[in-house]
N, C-alpha and C positions, 0 to 999 in steps of 0.2 A: 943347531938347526940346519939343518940339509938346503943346500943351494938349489933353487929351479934353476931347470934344466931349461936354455934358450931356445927358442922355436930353428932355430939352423941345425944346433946337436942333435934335433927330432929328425928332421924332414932329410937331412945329406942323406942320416945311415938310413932311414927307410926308404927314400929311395933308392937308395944302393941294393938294397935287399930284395925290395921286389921287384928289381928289372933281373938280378939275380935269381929268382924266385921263377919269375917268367921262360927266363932263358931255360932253366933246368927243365922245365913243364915240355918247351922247347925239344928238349934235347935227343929224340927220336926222331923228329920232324927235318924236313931239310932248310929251314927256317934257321937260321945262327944267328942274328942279330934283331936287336929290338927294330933299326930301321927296316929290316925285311918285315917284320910282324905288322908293323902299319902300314906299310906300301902296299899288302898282301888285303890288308882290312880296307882300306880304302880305294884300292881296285876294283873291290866284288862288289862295291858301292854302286847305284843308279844317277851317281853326279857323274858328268859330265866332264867337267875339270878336278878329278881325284889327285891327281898331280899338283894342284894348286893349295889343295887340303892337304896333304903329305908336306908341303912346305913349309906351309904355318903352322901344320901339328909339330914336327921334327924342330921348327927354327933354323932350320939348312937352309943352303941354295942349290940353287938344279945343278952345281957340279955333285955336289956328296949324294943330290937322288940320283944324278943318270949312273954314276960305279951301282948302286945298291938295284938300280934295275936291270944293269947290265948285266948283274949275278943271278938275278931272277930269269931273267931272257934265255940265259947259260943253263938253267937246272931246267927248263922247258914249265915254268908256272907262271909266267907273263909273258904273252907278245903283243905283236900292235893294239888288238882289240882289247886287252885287259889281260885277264885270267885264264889262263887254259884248262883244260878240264881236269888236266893232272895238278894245278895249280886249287880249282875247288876242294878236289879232295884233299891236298895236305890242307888247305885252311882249315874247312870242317873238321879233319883229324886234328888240327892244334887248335882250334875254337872247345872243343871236347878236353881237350887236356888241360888247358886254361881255366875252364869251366872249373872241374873238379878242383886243379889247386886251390881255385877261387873261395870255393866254399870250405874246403878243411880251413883256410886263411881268414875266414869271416864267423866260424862256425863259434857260438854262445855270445855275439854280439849282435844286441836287440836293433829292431828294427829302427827305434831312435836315435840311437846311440852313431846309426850305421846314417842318416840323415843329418846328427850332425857334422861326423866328419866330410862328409859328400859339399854341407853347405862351405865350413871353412875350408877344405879345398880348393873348389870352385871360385871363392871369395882371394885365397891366395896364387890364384893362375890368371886369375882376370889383373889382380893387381900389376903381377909380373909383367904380363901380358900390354897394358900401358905403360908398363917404364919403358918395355922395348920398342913401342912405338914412339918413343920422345926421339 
């Protein structure tokens, strides 16, 4: 009889693969790191404190955001105000690449199916999510 397979053998390599996954979609974009993809998403955001959001999304602290903004500051797609307008257009152009991988990546997985991994997901990032608050 065949061993199940532990929920960590699942979750390491998929996520290995689709930040992998992500990157390649990336990979015309001048976007190179996952931390620039959310710094980038959560800029063009109407909060206030994106900076604050970008912390708790990553799990970092403001030394590892400010090199990853600095990079951005440097390629002219963030400045004080947020996003620059050479900054919207790559998002929109990698919001679009993203997209399409999105869906060949999702593509003959029913709308349930695709509901429950969203719930146990979300069920296991909240968990996480209070351990690291202890």
């Amino acid at each position: 009889m065949a061993r199940e397979r532990t929920l960590p053998t699942v979750i390491g390599p998929t996520e290995n693969a689709l930040r992998a996954l992500l990157l390649q979609a990336l990979a015309t974009t001048p976007i190179r790191s996952y931390s620039e993809w959310v710094i980038l998403n959560a800029a063009s955001s109407t909060d206030a404190d994106w900076r604050m959001s970008v912390a708790d999304a990553l799990k970092v602290d403001d030394t590892e955001i400010d090199a990853v903004l600095e990079r951005l500051r440097l390629l002219g797609l963030l400045d004080d105000d947020g996003l620059t307008p050479a900054g919207r257009a790559q998002l929109t152009d990698a919001r679009t690449r993203v997209a399409a991988t999105t869906s060949l990546l999702i593509e003959g997985i029913d709308a349930d199916q695709q509901e429950q991994v969203r719930t146990v997901l979300d069920l296991l990032r909240s968990r996480a999510e209070e351990m690291l608050a202890r």
